[in-house]
C-alpha positions as CSV (number, residue, x, y, z in Angstrom):
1,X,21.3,11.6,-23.5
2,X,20.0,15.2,-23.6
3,X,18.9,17.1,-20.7
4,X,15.2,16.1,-20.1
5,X,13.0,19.5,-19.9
6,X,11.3,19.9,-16.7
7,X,8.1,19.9,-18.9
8,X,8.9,16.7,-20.7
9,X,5.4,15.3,-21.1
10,X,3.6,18.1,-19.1
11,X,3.8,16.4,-15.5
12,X,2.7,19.1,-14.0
13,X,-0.2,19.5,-16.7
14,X,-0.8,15.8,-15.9
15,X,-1.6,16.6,-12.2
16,X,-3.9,19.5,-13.2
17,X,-5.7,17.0,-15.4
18,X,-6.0,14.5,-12.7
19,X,-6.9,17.8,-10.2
20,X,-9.4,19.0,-12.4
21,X,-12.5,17.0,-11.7
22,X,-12.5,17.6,-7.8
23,X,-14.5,20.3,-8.1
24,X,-16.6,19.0,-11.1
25,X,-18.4,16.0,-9.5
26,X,-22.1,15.8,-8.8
27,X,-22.5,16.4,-5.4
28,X,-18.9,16.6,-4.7
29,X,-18.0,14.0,-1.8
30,X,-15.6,16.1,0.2
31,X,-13.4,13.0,1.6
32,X,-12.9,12.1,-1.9
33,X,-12.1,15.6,-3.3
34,X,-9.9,15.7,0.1
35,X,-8.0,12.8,-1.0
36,X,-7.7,13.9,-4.3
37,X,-6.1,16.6,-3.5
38,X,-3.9,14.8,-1.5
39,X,-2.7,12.7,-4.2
40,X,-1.8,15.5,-6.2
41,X,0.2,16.6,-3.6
42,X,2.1,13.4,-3.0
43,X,2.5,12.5,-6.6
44,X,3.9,16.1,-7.3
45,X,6.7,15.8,-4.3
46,X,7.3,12.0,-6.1
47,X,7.8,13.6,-9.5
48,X,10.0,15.9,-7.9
49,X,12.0,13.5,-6.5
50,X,12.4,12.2,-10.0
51,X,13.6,15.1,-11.2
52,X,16.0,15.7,-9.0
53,X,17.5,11.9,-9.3
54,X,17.2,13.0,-13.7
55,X,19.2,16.7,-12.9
56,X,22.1,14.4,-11.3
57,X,21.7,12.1,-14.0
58,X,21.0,9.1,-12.3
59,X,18.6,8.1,-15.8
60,X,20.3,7.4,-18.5
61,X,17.2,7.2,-21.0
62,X,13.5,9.0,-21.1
63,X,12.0,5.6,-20.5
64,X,13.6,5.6,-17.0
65,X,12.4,9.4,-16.0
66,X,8.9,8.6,-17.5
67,X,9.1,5.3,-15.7
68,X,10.0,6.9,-12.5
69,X,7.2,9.7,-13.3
70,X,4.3,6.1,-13.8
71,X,5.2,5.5,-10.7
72,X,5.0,7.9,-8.8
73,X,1.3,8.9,-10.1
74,X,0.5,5.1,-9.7
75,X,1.1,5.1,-6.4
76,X,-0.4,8.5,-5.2
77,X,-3.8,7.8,-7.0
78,X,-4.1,4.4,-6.4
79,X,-3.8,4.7,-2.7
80,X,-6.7,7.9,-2.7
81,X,-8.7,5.7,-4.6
82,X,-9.1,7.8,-7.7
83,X,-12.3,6.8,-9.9
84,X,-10.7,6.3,-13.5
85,X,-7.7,4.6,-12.8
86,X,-7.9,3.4,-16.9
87,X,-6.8,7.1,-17.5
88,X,-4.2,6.9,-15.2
89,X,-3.3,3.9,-17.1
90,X,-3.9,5.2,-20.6
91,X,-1.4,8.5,-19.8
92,X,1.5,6.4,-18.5
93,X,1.3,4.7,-21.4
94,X,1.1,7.3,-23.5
95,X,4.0,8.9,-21.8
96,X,6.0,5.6,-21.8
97,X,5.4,5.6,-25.9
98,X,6.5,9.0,-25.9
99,X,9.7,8.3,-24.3
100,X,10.3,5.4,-26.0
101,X,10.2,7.3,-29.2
102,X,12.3,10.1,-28.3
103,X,15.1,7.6,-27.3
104,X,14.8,6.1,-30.4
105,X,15.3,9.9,-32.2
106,X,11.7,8.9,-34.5
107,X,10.6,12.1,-32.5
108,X,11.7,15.4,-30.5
109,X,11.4,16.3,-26.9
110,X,9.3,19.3,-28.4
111,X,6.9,16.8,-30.7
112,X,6.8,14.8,-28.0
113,X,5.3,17.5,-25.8
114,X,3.2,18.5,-28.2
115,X,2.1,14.7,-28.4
116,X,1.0,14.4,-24.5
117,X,-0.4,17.8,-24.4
118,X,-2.8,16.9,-27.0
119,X,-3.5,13.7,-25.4
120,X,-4.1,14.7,-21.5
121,X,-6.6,17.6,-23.0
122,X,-8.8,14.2,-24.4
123,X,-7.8,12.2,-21.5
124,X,-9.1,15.5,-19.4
125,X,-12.6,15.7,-21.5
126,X,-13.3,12.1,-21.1
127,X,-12.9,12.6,-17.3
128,X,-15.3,15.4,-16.9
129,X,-17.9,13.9,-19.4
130,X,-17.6,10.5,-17.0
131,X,-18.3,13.0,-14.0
132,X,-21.3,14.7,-15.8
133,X,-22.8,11.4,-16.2
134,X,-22.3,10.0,-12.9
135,X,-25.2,9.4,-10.9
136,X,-24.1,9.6,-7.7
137,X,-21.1,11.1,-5.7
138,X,-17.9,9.4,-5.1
139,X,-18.1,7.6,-1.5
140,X,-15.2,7.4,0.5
141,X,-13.1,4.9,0.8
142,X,-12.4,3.2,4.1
């Protein structure tokens, strides 16, 4: 396998995505935001961690890095509580299919950049438009 780019599928783009809404709620919760933030910190020491096990080439595909990568961001946002966990969902998948692709040579680590970029930009749109229409502000979590 090739050497996986530290910017294979824009991780760090991903957690700006996810970061981005904090301060667009209406009548941002500060608990929430707090946790958020939080979460971007935790799933950014787990991607990391990823990357460090891809540099000494414990993965022997992109599925497993990207794999690794899910997981990490699952975990992070899921235990903050984060309000759209279908885009969590819908961006793992996409980076999974991604990966998948560029194992299978149907696409290049570059195309496949290209790919997610375009993708977390929509996935980062329908997040704010879903925080412009919310009614009231996220409650904590307890």
């Amino acid at each position: 396998m090739n050497k996986i780019p530290s910017s294979l599928f824009a991780i760090v783009g991903y957690l700006i995505f996810i970061a981005s809404a904090y301060g667009q709620e209406v009548g941002s919760t500060a608990p929430y935001a707090q946790r958020m933030k939080q979460a971007a910190k935790e799933a950014g020491i787990s991607v990391n961690r990823c990357k460090n096990r891809r540099m000494h080439s414990e993965f022997k595909s992109h599925v497993q890095f990207a794999t690794c990568v899910n997981q990490a961001i699952d975990i992070a946002y899921e235990r903050a509580g984060y309000l759209y966990p279908d885009l969590t969902a819908a961006m793992n998948a996409k980076r999974l299919d991604i990966a998948q692709r560029i194992d299978k040579k149907q696409i290049t680590e570059s195309q496949g950049n290209e790919e997610f970029s375009a993708f977390s930009a929509q996935m980062s749109k329908e997040e704010i438009v879903r925080d412009k229409t919310r009614k009231s502000p996220p409650q904590p979590s307890q």
